[in-house]
C-alpha positions as CSV (number, residue, x, y, z in Angstrom):
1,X,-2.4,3.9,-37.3
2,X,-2.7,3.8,-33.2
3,X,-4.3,7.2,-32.3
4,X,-2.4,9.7,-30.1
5,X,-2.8,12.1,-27.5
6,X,-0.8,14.7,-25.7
7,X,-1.0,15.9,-22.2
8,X,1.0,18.1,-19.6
9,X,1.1,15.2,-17.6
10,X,0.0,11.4,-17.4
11,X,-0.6,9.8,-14.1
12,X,0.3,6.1,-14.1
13,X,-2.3,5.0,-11.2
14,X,-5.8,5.8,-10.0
15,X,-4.4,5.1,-6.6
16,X,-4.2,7.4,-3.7
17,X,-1.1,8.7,-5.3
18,X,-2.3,8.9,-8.6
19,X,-5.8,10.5,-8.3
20,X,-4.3,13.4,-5.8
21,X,-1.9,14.3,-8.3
22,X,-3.6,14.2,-10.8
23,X,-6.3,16.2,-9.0
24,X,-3.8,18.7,-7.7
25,X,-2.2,18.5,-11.3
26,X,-5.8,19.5,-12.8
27,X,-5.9,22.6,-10.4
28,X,-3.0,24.1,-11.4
29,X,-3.9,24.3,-14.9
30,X,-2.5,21.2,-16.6
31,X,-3.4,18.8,-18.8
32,X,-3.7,15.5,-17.4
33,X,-4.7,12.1,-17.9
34,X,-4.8,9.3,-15.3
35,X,-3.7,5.5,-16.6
36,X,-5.8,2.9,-15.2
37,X,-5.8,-1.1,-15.7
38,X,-8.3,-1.9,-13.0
39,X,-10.8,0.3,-10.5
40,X,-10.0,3.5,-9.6
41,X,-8.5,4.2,-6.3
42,X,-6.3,1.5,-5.9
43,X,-5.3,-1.0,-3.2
44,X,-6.1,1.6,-1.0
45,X,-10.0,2.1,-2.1
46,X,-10.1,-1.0,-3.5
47,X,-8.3,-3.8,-1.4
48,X,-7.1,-1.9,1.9
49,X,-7.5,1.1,4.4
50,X,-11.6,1.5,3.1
51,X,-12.8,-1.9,3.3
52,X,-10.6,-2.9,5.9
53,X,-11.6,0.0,7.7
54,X,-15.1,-0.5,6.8
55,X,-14.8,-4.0,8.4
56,X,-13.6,-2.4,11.5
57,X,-16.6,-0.4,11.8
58,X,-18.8,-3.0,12.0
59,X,-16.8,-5.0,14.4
60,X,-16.3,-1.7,16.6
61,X,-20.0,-1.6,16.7
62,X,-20.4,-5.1,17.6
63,X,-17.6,-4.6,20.5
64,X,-19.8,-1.7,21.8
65,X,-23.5,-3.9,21.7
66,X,-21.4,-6.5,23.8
67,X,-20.2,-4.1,26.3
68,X,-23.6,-2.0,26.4
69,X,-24.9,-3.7,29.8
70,X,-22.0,-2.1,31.8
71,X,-23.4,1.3,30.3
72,X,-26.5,0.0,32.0
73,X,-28.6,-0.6,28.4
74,X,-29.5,-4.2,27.9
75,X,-29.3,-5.9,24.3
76,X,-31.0,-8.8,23.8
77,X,-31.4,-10.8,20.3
78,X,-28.7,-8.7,18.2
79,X,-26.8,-11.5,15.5
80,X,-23.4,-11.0,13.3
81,X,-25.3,-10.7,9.5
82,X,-21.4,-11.2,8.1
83,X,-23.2,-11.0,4.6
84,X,-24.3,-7.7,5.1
85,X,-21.4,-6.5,7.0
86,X,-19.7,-7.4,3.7
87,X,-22.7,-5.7,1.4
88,X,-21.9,-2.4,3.7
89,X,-18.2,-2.6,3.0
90,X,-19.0,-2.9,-1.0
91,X,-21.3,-0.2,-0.6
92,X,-18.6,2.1,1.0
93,X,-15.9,1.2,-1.5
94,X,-18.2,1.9,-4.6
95,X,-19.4,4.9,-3.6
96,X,-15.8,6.3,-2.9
97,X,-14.7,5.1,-6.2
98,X,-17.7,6.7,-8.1
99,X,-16.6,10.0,-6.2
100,X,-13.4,10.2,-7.3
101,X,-14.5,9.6,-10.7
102,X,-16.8,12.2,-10.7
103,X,-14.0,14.6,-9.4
104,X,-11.6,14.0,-12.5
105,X,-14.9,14.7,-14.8
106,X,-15.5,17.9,-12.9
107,X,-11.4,18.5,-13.3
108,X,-11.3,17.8,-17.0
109,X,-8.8,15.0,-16.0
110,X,-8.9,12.1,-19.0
111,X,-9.0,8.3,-17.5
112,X,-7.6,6.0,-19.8
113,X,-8.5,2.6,-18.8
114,X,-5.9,0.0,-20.0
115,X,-1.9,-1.4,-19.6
116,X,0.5,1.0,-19.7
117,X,3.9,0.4,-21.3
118,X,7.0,3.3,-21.9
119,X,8.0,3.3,-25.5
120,X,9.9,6.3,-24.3
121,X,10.3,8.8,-22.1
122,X,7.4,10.8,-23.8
123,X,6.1,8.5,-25.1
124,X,3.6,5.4,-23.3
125,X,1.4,2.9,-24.8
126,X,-2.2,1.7,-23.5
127,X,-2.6,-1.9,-25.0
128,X,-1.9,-0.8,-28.6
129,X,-4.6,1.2,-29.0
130,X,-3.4,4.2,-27.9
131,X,-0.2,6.4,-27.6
132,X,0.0,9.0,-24.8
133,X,2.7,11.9,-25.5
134,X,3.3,13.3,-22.2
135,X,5.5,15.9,-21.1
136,X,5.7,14.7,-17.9
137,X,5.1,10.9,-15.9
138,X,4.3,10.2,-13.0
139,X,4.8,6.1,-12.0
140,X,1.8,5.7,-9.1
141,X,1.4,2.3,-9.7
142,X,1.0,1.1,-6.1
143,X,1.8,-2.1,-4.5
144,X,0.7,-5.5,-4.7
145,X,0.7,-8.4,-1.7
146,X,4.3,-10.6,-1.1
147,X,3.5,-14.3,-1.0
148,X,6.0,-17.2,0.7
149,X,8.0,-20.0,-1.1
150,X,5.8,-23.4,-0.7
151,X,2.6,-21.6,-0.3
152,X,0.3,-21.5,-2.9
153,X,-2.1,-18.9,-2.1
154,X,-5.2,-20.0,-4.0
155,X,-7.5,-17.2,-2.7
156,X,-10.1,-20.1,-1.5
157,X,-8.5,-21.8,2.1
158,X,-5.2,-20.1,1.4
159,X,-5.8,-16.5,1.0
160,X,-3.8,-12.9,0.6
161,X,-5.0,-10.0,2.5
162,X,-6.5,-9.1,-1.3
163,X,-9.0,-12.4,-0.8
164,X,-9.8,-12.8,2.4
165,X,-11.9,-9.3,2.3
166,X,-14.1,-11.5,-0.4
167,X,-14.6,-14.3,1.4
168,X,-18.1,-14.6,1.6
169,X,-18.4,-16.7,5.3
170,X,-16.6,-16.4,8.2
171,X,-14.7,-19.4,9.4
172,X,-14.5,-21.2,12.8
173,X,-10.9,-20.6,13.0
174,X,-7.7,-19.0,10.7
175,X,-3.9,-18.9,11.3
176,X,-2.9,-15.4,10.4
177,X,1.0,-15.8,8.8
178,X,2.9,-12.6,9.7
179,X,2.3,-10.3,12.8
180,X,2.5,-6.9,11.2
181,X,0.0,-4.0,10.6
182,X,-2.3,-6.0,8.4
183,X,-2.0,-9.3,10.3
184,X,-2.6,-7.6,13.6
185,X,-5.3,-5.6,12.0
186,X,-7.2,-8.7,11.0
187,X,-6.4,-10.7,13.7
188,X,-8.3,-8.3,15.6
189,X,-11.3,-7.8,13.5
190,X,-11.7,-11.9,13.1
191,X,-11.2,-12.6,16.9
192,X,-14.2,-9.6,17.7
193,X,-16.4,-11.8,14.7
194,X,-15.6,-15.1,17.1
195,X,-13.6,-16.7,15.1
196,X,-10.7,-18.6,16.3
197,X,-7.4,-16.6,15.6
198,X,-3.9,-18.1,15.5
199,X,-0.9,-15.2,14.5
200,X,2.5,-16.5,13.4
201,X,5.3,-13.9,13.1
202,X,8.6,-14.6,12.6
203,X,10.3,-11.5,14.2
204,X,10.6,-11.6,18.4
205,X,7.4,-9.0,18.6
206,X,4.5,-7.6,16.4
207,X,4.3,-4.5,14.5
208,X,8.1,-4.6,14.9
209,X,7.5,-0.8,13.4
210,X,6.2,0.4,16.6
211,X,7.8,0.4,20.1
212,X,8.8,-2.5,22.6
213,X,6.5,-1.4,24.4
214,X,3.4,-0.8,22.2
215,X,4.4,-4.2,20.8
216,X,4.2,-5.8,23.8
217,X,0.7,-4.5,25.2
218,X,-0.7,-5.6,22.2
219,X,0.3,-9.0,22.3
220,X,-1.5,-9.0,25.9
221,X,-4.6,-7.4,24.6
222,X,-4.9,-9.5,21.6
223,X,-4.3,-12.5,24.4
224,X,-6.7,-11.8,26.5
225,X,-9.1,-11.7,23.8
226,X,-8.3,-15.5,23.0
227,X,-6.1,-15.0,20.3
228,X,-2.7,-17.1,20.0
229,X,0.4,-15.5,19.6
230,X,3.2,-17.3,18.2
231,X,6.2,-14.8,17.8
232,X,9.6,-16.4,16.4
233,X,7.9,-18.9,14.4
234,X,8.1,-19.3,10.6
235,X,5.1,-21.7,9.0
236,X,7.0,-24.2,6.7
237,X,4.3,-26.0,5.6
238,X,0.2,-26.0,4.7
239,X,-1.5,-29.1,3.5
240,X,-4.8,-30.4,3.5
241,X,-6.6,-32.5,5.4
242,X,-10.4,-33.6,5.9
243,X,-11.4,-30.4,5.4
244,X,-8.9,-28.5,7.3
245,X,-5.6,-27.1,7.0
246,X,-2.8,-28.4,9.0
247,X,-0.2,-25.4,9.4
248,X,3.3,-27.3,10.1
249,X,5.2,-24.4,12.1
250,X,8.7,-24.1,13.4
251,X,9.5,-25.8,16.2
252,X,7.6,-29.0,15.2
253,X,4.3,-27.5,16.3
254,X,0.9,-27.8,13.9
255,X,-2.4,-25.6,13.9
256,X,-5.4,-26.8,11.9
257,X,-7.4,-24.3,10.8
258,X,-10.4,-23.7,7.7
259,X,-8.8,-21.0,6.5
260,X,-5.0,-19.4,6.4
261,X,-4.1,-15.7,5.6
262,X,-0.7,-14.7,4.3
263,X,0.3,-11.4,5.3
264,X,4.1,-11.0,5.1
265,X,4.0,-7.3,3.2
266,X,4.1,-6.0,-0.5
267,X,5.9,-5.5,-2.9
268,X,6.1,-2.5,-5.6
269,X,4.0,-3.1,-8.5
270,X,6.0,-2.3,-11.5
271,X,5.8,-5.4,-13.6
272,X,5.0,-5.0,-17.4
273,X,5.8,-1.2,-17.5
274,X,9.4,-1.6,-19.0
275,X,11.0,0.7,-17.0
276,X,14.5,-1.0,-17.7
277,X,14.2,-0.8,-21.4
278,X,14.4,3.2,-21.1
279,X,16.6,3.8,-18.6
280,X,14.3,4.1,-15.5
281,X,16.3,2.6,-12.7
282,X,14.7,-0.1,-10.6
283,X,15.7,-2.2,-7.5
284,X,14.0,-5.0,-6.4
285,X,10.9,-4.0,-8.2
286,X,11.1,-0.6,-6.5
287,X,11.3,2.7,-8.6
288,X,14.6,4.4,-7.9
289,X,14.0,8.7,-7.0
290,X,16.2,11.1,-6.1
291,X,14.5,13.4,-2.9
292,X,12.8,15.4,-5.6
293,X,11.3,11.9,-6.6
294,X,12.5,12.0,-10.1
295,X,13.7,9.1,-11.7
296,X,16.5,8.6,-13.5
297,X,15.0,10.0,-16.7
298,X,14.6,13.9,-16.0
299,X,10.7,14.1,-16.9
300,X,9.4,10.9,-15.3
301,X,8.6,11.2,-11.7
302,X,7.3,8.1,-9.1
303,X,5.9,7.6,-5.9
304,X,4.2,6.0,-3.4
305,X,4.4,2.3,-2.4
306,X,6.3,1.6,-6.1
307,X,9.0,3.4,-4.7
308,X,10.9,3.0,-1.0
309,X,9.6,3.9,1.8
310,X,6.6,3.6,4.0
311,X,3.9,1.5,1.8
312,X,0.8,4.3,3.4
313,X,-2.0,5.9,1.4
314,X,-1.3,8.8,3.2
315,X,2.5,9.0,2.0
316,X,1.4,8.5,-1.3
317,X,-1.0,11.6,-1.5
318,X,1.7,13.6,0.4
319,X,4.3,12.3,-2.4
320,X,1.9,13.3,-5.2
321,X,1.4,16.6,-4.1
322,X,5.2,17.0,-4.0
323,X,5.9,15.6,-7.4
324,X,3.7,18.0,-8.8
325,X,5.2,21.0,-7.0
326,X,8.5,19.8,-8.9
327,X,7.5,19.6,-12.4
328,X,5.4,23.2,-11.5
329,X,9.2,24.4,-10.5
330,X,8.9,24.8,-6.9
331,X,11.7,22.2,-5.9
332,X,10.5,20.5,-2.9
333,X,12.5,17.4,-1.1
334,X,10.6,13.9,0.7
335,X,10.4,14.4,4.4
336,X,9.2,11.5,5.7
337,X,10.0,12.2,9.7
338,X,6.4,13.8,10.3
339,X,4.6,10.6,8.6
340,X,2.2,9.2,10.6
341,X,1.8,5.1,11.4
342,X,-1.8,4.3,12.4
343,X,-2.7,1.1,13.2
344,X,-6.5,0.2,14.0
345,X,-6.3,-2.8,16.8
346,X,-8.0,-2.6,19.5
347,X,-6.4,-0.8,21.2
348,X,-5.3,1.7,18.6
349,X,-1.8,2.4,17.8
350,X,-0.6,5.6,16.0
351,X,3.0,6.9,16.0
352,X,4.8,10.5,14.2
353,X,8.5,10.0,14.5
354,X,11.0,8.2,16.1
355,X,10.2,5.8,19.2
356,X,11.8,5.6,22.4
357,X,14.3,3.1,21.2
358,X,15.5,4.7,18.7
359,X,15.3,8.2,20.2
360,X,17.5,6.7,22.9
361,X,19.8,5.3,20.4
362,X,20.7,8.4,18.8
363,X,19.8,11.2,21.6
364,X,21.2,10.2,24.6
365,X,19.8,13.4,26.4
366,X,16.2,12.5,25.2
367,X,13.6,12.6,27.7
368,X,10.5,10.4,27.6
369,X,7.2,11.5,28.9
370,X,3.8,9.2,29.5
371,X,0.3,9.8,30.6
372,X,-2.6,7.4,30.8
373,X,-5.5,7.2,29.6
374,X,-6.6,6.4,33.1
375,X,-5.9,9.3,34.0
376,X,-8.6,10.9,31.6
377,X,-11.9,11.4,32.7
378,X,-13.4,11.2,28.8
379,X,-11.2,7.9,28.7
380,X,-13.1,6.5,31.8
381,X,-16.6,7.8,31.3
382,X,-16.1,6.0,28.0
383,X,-14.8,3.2,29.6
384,X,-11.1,3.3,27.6
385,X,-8.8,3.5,29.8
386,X,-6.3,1.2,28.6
387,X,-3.3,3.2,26.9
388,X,-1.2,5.9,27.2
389,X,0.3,8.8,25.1
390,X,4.2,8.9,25.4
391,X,6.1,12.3,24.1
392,X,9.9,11.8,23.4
393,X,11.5,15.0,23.5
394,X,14.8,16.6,24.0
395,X,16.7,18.7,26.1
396,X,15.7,21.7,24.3
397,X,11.8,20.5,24.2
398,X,11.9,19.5,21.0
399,X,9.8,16.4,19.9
400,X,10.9,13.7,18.5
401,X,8.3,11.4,18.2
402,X,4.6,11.1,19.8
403,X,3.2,7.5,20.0
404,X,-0.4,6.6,21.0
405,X,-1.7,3.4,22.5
406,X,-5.4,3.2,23.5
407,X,-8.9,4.5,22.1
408,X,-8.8,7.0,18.7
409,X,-5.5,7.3,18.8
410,X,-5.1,6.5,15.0
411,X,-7.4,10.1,15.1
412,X,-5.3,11.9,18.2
413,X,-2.3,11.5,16.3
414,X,-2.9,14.4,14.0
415,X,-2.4,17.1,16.5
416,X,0.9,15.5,17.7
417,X,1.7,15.2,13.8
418,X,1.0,19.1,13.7
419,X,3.0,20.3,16.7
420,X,6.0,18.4,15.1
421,X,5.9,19.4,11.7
422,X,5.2,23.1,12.6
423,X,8.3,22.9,15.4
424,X,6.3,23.7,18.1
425,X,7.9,23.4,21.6
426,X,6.5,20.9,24.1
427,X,7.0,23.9,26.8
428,X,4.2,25.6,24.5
429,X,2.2,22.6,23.9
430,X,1.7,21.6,27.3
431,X,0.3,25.3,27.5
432,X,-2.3,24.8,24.7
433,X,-5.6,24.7,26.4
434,X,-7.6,21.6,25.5
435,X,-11.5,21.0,25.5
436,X,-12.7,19.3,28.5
437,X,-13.7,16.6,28.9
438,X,-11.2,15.3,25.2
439,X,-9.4,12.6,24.9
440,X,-6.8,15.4,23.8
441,X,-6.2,16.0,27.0
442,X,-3.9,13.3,27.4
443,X,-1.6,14.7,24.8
444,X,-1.5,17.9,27.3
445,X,-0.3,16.4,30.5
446,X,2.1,14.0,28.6
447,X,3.3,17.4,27.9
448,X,3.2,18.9,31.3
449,X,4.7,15.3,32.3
450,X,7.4,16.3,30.4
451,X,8.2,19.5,31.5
């Protein structure tokens, strides 16, 4: 006979929806266990924002060695060690993941390492060697990377933004296929390494998510670093050849390159849990919630990037948090308007509501609001001064969305994500007093622009 075990609730996903619920689950008293197939933290941790991020860092660092002489401190004999940059980066990640293990021991919270499968709605199987009677579900089962037709990604030349973080040397060159977030992001972080960096997106702009405009002074900053921008351009073939990969590309135009990353997005990763077998509805993959982010059985909840909406870490602790609040009573609804975008370029890009097009599209009255970083003196003395911060606002001096282009603005963007979610008027915000000399400053005399 298969043992059993009940719980209050059972977690589907160690990821950063997963562990905060189940984290916030454990500190209100429940009983919870947390359903893992693979390392804990998920893509996030595991395959994303940390090592990506970690990545980043080092390349940051590099930027700032290169630039040192016009701080007048000369460098001499410093060298990429991309092996150790890639230790570093391990490093990171596994100390993170051993933290949040050690938190569910200190929480009591039971990880259950294994395939989960419904049998029921109370009912959920971990590989036939286990039954788990849970009250309540939550599906937190992440994401997992979109490939294209006629590309075989082999995770050796032809690699996902899952294999590309283990490739162990750089390459002289790589055509980067798709120009969102996670292209631009690597395109970026390759280019700063010296390798030669081709983007392909098929849409008229990158990170269509973001303004015209923020799309536009990107393409000239990743430009003028030596990167090549194709935008409206589909790849429709790789092959191989002497060593090389010949990218056949719309327009009858070919890129060799040693390596090519696919980037085009991802996709809910809901495969193998049978969700359709007990009435849990699913479209394309995706989890179907009401605004409470129940399911369409009453005691199974999902969220996250298995459900739609914006595929970020930070949307899936926020939606973790709230699915808990509902199955503790307090009936909370999804509000994704005060959701943050950060995108770590260089320059940064960070957003919190709507942007100027679509603020003009459905405010007619709205009022738009820039300052440059130019204009800062903690911009210049840093020697930043490429951006701006824009405040879209209406008549009434209400905001409507903040976006960031230029130095820390992925970190900036909080305090524009606070004024909007607490309501605050941009009369009152351009009367905060800000430290000087911050880089927060710029968010004050957008908003005395404003006014």
């Amino acid at each position: 006979m298969i043992p059993a075990k009940e719980y209050d609730l059972a977690v589907i996903g160690a990821g950063p929806g997963g562990y905060i619920a189940a984290l916030y689950a454990s500190h209100k008293k429940l009983r919870v266990c947390v359903i893992e197939k693979a390392d804990v933290g998920g893509a996030c941790l595991n395959r994303g924002c940390i090592p990506t991020k970690a990545l980043i860092n080092s390349s940051s660092i590099l930027s700032v060695i290169k630039n040192a002489p016009s701080f007048g401190i000369d460098v001499t004999g410093y060298s990429l060690n991309y092996p150790r940059v890639l230790a570093r980066k391990n490093e990171v990640v596994g100390r993170l993941r051993t933290g949040i293990e050690t938190l569910f021991r200190s929480g009591n919270i039971d990880l259950v390492r294994g395939h989960a499968k419904f049998l029921g709605p109370r009912m959920i199987d971990i590989d036939h060697e286990l039954l788990i009677h849970p009250k309540h579900t939550i599906i937190a089962v992440g994401s997992k990377v979109s490939g294209l037709p006629g590309i075989d990604i082999d995770e050796k030349d032809i690699l996902s933004s899952d294999g590309i973080l283990e490739m162990k040397d750089l390459p002289k060159s790589i055509v980067i296929v798709g120009g969102g977030v996670i292209g631009c992001e690597f395109a970026n972080l390759f280019n700063s390494f010296g390798v030669k960096v081709t983007v392909v997106e098929l849409t008229d702009r990158l990170v269509p998510t973001q303004s015209r405009e923020a799309s536009k002074k990107l393409e000239v900053a990743l430009k003028k670093n030596g990167v090549d921008v194709m935008t409206r351009a589909s790849v429709e073939a790789v092959k191989k050849s002497g060593g090389l990969l010949n990218v056949s590309i719309s327009g009858s135009k070919t890129v060799s390159a040693e390596k090519v990353l696919v980037s085009v997005g991802r996709m809910a990763a809901t495969e193998g849990l049978d969700l359709e077998h007990y009435d849990i509805r699913a479209e394309k993959g995706s989890v179907v919630v009401n605004e409470n982010l129940r399911t369409t059985v009453n005691n199974i909840f999902a969220i996250g990037d298995c459900v739609a909406g914006p595929q970020l870490a930070h949307r899936a602790s926020y939606d973790g948090i709230l699915a808990c609040d509902n199955i503790l009573g307090d009936s909370r609804k999804t509000d994704y308007s005060n959701c943050p975008s950060c995108i770590w370029t260089e320059p940064e890009i960070a957003s919190v509501g709507l942007t100027e097009e679509e603020a003009k599209a459905n405010h007619p009255d709205c009022k738009v609001a820039k300052f440059p970083y130019l204009g800062s003196g903690k911009a210049y003395l840093l020697g930043k001064q490429e951006g701006y911060a824009k405040i879209i606002g209406d008549a009434a001096g209400r905001i409507l969305g903040v976006e960031i282009f230029g130095y820390g603005a992925c970190e900036l963007i909080a305090e524009a994500v606070l004024a909007k979610t607490a309501g605050i008027n941009i009369k009152d915000w351009a009367r905060a007093i800000h430290g000087h000399p911050t880089l927060s400053e710029i968010l004050q005399e957008a908003a005395q622009v404003f006014l």
